[in-house]
PDB file of N, CA, C and O in Angstrom:
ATOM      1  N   UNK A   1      72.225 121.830 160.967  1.00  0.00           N
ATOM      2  CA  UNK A   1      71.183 121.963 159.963  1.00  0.00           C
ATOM      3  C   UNK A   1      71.409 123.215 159.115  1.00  0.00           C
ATOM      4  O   UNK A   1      71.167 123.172 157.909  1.00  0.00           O
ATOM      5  N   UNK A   2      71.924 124.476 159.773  1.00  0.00           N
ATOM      6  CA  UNK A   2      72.306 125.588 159.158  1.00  0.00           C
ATOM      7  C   UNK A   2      73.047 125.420 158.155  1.00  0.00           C
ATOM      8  O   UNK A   2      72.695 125.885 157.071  1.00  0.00           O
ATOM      9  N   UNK A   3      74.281 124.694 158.296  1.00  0.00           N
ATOM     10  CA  UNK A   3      75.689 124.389 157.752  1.00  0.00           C
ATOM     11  C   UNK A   3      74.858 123.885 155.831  1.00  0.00           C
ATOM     12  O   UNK A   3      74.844 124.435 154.730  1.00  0.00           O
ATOM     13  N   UNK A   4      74.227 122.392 156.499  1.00  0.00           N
ATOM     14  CA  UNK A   4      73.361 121.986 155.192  1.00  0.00           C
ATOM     15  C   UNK A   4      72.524 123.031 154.158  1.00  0.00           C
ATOM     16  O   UNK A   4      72.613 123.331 152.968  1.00  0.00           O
ATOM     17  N   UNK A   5      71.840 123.333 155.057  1.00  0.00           N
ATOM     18  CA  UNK A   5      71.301 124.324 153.843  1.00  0.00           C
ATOM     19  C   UNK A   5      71.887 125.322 153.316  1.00  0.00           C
ATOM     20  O   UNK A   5      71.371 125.663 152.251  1.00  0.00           O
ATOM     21  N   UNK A   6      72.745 125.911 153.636  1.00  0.00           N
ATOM     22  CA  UNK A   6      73.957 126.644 153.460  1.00  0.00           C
ATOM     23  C   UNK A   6      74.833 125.753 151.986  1.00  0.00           C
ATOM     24  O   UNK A   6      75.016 125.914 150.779  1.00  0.00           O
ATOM     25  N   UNK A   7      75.179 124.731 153.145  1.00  0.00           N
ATOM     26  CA  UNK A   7      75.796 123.981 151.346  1.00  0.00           C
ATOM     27  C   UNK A   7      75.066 123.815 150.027  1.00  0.00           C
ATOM     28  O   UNK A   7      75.527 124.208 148.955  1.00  0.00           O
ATOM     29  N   UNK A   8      73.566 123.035 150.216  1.00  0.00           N
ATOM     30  CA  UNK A   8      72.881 123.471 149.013  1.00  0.00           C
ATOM     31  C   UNK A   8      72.622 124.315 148.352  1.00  0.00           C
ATOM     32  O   UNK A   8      72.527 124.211 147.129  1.00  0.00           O
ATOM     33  N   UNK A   9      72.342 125.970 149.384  1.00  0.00           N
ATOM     34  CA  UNK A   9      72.415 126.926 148.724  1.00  0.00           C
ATOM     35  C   UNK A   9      73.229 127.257 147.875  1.00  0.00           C
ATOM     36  O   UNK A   9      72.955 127.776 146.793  1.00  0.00           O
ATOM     37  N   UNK A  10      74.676 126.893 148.430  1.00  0.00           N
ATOM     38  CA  UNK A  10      75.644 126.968 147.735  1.00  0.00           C
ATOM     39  C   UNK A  10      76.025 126.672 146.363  1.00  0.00           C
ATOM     40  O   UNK A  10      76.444 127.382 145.448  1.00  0.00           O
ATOM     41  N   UNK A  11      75.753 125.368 146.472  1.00  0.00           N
ATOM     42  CA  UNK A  11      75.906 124.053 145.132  1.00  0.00           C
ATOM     43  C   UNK A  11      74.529 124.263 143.927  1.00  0.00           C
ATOM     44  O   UNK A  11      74.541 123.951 142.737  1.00  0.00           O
ATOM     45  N   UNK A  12      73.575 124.800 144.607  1.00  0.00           N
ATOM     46  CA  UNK A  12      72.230 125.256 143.626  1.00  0.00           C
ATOM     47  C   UNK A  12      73.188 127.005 143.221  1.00  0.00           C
ATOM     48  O   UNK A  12      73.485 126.999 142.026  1.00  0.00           O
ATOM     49  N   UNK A  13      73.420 127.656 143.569  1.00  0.00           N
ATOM     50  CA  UNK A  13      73.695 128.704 143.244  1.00  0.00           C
ATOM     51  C   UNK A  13      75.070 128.294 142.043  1.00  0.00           C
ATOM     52  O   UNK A  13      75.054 128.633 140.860  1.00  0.00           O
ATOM     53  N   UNK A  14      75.866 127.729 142.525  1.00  0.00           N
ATOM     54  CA  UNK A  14      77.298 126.651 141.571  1.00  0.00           C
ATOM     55  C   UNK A  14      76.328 126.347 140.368  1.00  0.00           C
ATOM     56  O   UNK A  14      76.839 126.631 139.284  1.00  0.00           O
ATOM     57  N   UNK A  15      75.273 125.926 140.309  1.00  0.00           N
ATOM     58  CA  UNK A  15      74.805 125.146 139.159  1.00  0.00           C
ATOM     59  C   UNK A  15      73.300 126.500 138.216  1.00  0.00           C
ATOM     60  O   UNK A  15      72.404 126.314 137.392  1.00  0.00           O
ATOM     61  N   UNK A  16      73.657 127.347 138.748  1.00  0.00           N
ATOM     62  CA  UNK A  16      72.390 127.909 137.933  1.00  0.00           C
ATOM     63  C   UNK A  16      73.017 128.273 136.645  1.00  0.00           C
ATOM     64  O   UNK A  16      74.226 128.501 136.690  1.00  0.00           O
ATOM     65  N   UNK A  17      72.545 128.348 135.753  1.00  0.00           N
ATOM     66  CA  UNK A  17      73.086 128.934 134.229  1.00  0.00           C
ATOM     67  C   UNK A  17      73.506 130.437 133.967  1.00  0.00           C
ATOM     68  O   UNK A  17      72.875 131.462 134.228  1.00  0.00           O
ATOM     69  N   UNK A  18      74.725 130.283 133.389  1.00  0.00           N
ATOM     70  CA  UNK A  18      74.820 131.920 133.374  1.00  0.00           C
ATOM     71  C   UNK A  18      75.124 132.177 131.643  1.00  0.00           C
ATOM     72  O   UNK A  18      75.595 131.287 130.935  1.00  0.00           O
ATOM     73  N   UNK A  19      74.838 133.257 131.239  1.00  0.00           N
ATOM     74  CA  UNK A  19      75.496 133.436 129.336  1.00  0.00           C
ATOM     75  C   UNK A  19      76.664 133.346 129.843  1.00  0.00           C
ATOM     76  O   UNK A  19      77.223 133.812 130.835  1.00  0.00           O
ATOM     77  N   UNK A  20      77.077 132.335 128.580  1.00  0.00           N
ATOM     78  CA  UNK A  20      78.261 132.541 128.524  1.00  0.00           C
ATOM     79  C   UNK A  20      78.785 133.803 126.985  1.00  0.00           C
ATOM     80  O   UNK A  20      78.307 133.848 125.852  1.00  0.00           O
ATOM     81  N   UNK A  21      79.581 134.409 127.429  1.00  0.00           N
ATOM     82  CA  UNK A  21      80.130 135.416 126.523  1.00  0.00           C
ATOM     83  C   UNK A  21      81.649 134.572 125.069  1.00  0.00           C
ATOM     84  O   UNK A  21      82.811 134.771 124.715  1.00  0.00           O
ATOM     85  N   UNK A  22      80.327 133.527 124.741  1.00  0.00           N
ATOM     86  CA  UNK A  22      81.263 133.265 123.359  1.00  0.00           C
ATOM     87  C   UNK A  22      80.706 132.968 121.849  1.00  0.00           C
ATOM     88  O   UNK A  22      79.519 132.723 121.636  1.00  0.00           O
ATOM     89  N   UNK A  23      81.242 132.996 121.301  1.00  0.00           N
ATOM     90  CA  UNK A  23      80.410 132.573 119.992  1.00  0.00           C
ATOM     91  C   UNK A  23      81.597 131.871 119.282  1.00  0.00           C
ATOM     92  O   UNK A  23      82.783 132.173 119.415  1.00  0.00           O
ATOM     93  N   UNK A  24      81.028 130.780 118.425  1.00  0.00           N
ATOM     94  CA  UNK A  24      81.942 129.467 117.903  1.00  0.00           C
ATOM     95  C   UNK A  24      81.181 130.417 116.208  1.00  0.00           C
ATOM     96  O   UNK A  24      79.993 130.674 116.015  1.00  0.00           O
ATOM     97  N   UNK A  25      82.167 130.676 115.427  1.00  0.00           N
ATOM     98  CA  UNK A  25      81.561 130.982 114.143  1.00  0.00           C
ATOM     99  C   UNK A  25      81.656 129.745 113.216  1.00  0.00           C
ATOM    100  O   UNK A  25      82.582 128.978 113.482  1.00  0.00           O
ATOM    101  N   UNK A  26      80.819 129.404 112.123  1.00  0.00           N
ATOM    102  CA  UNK A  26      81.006 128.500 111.361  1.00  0.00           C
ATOM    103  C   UNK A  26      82.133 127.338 110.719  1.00  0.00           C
ATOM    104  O   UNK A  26      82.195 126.133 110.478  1.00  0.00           O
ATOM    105  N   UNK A  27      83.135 128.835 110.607  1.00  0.00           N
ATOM    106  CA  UNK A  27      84.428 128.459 110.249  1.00  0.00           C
ATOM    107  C   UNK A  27      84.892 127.529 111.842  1.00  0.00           C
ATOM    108  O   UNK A  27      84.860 126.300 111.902  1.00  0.00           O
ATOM    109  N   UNK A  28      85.115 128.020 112.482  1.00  0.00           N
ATOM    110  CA  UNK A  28      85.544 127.262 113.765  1.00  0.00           C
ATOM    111  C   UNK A  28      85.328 126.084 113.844  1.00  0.00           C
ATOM    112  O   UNK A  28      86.114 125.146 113.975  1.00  0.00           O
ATOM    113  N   UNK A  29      83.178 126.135 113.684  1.00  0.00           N
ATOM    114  CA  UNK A  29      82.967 124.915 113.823  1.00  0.00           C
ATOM    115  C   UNK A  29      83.313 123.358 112.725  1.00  0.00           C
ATOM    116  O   UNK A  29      83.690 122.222 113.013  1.00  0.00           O
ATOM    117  N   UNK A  30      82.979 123.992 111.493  1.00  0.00           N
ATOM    118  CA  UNK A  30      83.750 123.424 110.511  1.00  0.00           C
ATOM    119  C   UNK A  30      84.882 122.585 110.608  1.00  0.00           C
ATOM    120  O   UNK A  30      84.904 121.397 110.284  1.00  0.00           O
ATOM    121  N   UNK A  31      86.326 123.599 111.312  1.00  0.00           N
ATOM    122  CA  UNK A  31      87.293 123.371 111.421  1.00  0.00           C
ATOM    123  C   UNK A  31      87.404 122.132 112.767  1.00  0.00           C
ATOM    124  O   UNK A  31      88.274 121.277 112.930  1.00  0.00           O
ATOM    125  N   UNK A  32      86.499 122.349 113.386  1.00  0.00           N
ATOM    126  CA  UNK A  32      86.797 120.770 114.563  1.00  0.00           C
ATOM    127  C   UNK A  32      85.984 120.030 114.175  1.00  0.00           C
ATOM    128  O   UNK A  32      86.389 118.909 114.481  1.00  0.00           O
ATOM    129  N   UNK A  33      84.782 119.932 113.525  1.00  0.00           N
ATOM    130  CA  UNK A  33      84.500 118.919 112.773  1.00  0.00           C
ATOM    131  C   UNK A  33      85.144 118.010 111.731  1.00  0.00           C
ATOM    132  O   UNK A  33      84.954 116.824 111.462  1.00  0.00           O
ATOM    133  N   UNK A  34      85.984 118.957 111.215  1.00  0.00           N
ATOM    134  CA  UNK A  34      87.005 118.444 110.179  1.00  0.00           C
ATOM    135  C   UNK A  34      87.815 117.799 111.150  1.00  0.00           C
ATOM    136  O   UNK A  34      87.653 116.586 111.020  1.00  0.00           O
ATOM    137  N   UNK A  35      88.539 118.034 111.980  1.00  0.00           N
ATOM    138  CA  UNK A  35      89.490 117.393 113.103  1.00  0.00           C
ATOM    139  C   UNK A  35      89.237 116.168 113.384  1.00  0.00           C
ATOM    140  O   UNK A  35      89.937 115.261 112.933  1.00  0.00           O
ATOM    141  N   UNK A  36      88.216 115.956 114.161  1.00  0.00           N
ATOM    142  CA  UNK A  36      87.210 115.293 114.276  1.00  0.00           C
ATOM    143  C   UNK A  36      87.189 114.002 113.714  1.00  0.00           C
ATOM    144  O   UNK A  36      87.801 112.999 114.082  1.00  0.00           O
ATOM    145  N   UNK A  37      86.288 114.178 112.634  1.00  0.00           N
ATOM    146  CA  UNK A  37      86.119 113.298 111.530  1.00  0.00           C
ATOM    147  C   UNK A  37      87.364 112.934 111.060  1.00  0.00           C
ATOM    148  O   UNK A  37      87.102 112.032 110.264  1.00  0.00           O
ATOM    149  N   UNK A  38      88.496 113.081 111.070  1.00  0.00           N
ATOM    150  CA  UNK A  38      90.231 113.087 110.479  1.00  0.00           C
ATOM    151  C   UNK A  38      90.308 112.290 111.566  1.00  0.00           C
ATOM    152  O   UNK A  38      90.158 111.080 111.395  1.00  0.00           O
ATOM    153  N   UNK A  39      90.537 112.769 112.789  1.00  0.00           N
ATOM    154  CA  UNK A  39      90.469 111.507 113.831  1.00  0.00           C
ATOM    155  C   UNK A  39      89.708 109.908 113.866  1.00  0.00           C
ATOM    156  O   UNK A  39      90.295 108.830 113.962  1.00  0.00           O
ATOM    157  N   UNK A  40      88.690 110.072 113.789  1.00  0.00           N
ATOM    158  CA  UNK A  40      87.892 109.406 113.557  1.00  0.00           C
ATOM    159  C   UNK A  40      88.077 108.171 112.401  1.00  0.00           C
ATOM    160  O   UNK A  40      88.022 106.942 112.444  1.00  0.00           O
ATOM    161  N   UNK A  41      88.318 109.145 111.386  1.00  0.00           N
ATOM    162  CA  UNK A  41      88.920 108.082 110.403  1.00  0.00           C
ATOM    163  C   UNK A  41      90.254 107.735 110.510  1.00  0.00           C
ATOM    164  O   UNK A  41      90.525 106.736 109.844  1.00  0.00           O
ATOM    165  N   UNK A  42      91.212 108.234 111.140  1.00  0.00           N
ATOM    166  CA  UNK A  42      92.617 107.477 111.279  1.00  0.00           C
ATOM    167  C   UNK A  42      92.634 106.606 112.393  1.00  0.00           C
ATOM    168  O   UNK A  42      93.559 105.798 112.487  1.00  0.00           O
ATOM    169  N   UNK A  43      91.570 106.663 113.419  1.00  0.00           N
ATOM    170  CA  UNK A  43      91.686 105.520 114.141  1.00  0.00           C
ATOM    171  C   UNK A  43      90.744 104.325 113.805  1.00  0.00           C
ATOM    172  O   UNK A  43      90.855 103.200 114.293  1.00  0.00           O
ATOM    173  N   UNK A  44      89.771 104.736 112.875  1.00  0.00           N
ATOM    174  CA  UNK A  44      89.128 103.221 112.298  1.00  0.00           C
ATOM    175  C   UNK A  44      90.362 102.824 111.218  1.00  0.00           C
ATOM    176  O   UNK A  44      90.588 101.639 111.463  1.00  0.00           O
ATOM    177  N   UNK A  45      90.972 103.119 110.489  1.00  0.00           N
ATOM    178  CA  UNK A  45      91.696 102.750 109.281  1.00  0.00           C
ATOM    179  C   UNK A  45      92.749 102.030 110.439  1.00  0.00           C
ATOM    180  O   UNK A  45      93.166 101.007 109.895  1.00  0.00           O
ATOM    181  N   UNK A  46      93.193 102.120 111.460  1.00  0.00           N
ATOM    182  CA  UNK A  46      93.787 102.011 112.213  1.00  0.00           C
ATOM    183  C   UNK A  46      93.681 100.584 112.827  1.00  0.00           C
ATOM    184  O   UNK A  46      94.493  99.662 112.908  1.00  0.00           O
ATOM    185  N   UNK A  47      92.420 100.729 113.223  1.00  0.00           N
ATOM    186  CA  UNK A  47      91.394  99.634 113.747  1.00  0.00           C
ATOM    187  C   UNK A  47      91.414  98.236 112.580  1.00  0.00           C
ATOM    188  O   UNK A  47      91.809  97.082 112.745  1.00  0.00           O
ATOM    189  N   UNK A  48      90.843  98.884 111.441  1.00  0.00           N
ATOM    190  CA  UNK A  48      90.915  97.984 110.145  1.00  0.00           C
ATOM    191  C   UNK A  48      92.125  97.772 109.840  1.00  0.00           C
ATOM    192  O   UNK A  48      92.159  97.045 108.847  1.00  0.00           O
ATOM    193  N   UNK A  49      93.438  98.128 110.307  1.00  0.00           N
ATOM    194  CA  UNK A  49      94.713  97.335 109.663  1.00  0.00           C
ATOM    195  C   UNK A  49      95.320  96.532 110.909  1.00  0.00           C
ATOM    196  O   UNK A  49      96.528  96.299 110.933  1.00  0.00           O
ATOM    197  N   UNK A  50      94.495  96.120 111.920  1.00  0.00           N
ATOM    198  CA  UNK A  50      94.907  95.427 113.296  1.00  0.00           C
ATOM    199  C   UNK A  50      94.318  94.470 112.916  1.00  0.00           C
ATOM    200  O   UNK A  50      94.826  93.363 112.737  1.00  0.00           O
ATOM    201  N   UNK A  51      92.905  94.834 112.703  1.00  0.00           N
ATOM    202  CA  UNK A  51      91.980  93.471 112.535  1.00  0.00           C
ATOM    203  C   UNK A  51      92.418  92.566 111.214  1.00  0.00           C
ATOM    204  O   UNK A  51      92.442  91.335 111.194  1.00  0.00           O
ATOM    205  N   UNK A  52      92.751  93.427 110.145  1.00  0.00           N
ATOM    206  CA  UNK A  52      93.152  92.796 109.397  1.00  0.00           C
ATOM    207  C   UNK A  52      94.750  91.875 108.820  1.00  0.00           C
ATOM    208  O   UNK A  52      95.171  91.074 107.985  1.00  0.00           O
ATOM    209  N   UNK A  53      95.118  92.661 109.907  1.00  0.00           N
ATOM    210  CA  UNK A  53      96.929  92.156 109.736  1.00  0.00           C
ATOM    211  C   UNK A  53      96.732  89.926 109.790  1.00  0.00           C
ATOM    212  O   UNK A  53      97.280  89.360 108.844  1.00  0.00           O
ATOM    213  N   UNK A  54      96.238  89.299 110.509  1.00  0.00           N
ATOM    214  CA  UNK A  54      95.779  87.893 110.630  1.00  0.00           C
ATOM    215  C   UNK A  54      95.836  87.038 109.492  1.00  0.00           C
ATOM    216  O   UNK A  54      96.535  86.062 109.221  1.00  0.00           O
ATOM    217  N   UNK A  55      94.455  87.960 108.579  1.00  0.00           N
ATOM    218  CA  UNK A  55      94.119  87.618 107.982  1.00  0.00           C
ATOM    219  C   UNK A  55      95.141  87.950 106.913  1.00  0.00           C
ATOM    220  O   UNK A  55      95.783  86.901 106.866  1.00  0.00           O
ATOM    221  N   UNK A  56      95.593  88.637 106.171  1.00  0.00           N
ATOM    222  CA  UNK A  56      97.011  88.929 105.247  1.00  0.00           C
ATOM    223  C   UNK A  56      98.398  88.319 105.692  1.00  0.00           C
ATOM    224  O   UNK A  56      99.426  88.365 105.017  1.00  0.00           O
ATOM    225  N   UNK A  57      98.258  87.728 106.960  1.00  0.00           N
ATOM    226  CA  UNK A  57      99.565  86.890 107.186  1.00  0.00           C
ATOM    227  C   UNK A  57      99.437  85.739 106.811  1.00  0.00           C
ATOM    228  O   UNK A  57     100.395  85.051 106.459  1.00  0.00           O
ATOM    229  N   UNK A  58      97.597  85.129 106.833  1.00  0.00           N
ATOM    230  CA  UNK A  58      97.606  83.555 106.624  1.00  0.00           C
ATOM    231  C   UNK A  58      97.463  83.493 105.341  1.00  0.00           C
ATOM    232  O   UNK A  58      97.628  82.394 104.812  1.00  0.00           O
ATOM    233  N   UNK A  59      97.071  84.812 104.400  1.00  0.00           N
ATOM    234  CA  UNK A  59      97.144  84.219 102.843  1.00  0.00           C
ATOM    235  C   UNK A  59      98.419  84.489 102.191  1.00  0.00           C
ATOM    236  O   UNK A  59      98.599  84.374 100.979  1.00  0.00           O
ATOM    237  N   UNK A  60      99.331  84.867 103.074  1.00  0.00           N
ATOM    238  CA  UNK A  60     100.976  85.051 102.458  1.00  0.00           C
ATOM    239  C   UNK A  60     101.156  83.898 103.103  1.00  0.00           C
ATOM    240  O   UNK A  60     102.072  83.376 102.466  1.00  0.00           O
ATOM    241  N   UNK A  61     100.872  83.199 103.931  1.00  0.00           N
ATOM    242  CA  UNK A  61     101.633  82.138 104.133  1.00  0.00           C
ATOM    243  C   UNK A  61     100.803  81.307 103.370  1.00  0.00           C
ATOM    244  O   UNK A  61     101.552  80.347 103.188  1.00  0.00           O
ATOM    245  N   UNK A  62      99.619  81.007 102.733  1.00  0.00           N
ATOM    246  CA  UNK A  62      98.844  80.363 102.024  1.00  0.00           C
ATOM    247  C   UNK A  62      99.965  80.627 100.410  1.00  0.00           C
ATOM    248  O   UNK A  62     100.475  79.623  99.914  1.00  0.00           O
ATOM    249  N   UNK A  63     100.070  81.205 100.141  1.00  0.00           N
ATOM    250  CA  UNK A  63     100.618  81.999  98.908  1.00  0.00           C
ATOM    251  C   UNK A  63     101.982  81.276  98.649  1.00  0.00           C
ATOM    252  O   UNK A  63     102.355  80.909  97.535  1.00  0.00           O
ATOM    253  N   UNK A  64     102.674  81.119  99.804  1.00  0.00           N
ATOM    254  CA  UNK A  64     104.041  81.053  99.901  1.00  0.00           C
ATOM    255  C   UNK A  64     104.499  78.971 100.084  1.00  0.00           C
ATOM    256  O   UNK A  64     105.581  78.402  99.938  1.00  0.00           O
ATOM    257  N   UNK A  65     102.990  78.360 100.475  1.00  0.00           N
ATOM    258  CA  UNK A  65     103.267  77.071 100.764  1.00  0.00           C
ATOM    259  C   UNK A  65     102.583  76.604  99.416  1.00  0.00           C
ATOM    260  O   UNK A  65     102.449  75.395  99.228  1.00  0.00           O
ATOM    261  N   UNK A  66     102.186  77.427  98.559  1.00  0.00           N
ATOM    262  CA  UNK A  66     102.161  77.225  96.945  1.00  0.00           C
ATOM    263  C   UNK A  66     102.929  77.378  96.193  1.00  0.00           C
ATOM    264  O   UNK A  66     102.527  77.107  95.062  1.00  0.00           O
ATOM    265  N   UNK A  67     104.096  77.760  96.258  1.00  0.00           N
ATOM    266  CA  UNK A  67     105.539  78.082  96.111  1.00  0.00           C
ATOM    267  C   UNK A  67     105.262  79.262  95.096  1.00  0.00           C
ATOM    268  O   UNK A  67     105.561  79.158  93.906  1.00  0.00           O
ATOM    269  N   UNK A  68     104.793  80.158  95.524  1.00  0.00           N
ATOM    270  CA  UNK A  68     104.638  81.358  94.827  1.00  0.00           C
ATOM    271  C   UNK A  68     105.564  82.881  95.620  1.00  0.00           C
ATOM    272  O   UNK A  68     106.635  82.451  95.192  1.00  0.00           O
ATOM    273  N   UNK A  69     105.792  83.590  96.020  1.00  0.00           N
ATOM    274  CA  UNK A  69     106.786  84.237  96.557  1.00  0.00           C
ATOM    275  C   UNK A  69     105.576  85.098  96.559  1.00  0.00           C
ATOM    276  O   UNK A  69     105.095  85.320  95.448  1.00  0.00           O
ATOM    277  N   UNK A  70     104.845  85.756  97.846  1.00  0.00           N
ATOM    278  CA  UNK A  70     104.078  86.853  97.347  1.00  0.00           C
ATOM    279  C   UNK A  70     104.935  88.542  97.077  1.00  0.00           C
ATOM    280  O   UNK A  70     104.335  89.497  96.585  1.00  0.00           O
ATOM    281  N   UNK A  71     106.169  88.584  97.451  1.00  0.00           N
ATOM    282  CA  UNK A  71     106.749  89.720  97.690  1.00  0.00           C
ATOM    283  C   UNK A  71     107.275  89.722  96.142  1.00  0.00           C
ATOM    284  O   UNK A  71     107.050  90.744  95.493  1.00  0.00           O
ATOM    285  N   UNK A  72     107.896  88.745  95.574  1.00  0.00           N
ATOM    286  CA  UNK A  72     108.272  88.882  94.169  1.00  0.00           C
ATOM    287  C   UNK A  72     106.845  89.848  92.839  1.00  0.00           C
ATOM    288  O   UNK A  72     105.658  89.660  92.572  1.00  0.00           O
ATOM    289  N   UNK A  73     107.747  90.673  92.464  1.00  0.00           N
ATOM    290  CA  UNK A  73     106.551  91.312  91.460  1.00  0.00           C
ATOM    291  C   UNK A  73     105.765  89.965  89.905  1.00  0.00           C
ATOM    292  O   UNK A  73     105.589  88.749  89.829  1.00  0.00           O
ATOM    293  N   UNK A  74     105.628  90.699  89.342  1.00  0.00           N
ATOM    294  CA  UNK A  74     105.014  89.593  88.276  1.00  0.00           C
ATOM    295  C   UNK A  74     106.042  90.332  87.067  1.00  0.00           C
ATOM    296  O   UNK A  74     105.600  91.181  86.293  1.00  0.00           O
ATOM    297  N   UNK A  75     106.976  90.024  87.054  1.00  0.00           N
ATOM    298  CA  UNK A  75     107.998  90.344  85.724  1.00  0.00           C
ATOM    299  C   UNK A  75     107.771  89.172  84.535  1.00  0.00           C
ATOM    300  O   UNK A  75     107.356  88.022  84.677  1.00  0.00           O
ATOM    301  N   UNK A  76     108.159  89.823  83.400  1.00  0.00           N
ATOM    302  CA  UNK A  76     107.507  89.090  82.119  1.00  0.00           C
ATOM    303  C   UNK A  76     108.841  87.925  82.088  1.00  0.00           C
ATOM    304  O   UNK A  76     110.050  88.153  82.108  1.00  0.00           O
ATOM    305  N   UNK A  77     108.378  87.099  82.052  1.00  0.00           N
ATOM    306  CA  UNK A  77     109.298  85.240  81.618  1.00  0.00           C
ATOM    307  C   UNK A  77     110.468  85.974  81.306  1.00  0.00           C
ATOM    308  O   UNK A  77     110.931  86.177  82.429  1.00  0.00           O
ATOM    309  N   UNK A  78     111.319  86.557  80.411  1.00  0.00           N
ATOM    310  CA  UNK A  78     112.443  86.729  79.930  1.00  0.00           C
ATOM    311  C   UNK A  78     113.217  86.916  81.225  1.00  0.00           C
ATOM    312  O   UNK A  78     114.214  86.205  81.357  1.00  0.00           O
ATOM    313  N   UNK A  79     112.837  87.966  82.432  1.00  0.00           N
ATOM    314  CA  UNK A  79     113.591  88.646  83.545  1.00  0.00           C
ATOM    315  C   UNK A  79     113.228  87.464  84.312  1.00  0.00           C
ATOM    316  O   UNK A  79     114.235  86.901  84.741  1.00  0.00           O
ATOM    317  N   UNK A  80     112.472  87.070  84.533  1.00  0.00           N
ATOM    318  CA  UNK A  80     112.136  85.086  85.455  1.00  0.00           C
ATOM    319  C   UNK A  80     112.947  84.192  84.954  1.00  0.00           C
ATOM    320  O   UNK A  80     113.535  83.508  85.791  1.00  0.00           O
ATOM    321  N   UNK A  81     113.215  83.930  83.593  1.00  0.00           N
ATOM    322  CA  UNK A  81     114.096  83.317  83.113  1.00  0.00           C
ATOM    323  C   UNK A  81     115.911  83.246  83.399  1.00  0.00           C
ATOM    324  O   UNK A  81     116.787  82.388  83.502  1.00  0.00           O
ATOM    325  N   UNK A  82     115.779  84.656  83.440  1.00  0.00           N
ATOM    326  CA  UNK A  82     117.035  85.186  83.877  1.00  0.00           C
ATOM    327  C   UNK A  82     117.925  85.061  84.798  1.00  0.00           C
ATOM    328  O   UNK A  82     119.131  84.831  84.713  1.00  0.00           O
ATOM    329  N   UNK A  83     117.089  85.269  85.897  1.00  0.00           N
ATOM    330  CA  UNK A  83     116.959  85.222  87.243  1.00  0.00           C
ATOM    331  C   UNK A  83     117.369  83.517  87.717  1.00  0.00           C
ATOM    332  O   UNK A  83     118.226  83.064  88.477  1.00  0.00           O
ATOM    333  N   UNK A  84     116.416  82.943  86.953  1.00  0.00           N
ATOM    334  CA  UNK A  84     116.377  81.583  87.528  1.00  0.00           C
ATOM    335  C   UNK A  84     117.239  80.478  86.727  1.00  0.00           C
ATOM    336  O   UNK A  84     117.021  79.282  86.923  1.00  0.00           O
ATOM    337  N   UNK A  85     118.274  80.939  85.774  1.00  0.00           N
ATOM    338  CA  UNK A  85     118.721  80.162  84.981  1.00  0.00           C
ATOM    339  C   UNK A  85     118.251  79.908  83.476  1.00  0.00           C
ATOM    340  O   UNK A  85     117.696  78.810  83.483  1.00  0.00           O
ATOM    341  N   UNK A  86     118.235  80.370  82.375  1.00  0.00           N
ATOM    342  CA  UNK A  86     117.502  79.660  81.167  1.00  0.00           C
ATOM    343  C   UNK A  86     118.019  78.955  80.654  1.00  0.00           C
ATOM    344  O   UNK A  86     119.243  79.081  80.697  1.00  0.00           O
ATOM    345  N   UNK A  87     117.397  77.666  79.773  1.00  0.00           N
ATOM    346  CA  UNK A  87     117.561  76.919  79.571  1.00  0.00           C
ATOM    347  C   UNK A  87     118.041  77.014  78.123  1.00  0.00           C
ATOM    348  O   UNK A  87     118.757  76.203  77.535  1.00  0.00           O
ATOM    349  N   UNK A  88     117.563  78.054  77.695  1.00  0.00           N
ATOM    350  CA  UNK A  88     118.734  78.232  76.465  1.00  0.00           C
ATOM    351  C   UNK A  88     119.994  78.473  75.934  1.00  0.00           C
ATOM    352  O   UNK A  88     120.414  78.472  74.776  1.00  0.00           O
ATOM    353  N   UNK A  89     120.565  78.701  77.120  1.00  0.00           N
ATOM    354  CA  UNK A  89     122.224  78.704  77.474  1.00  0.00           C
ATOM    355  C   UNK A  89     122.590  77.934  77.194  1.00  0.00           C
ATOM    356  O   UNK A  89     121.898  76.945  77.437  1.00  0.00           O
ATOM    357  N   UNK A  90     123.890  77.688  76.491  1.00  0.00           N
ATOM    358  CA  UNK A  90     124.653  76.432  76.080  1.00  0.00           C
ATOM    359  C   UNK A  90     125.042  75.908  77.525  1.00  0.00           C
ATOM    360  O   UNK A  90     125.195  76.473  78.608  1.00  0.00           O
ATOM    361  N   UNK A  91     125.139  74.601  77.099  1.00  0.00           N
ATOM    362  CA  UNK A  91     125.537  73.698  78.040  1.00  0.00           C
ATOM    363  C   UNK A  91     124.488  73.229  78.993  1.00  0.00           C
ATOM    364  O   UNK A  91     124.967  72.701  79.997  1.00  0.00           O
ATOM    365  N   UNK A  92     123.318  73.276  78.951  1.00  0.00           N
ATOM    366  CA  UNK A  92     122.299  72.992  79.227  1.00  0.00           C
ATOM    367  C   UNK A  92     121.106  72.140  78.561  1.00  0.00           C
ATOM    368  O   UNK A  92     120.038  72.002  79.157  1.00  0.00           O
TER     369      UNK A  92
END
């Protein structure tokens, strides 16, 4: 029975509050808030390009069974023309 109360004493004495000798100045705090929030947002943006990867694969493949190339840029007819043969070439 000694032993017990002994340990509580113990573990109540472990847990009483003491000052602590620090001070966090503005700047500090600032500075891990900024951290923080930087975290925070690189793992939602993170989050949002997982969730969204699905959905941008099925409208490139939507894109692509329209025979549209989504990776090709939008170049003006003359360089499309070019590319693909024109028909104003002799012998055609």
């Amino acid at each position: 029975m000694r032993r017990f109360i002994a340990s509580i004493c113990f573990v109540m004495a472990l847990t009483v509050p003491t000052a602590a000798f620090a001070y966090v100045g503005p700047g500090a705090g600032l500075g891990l808030l900024g951290a923080l929030w930087a975290l925070v947002a690189a793992l939602a943006t993170a989050l949002s390009f997982i969730i969204a990867w699905p959905f941008r694969k099925a409208l490139r493949r939507r894109r692509t069974s329209r025979g549209r190339d989504p990776t090709e840029k939008r170049a003006d007819p003359a360089r499309r023309a070019e590319r693909q043969g024109s028909s104003d070439e002799p012998g055609h």
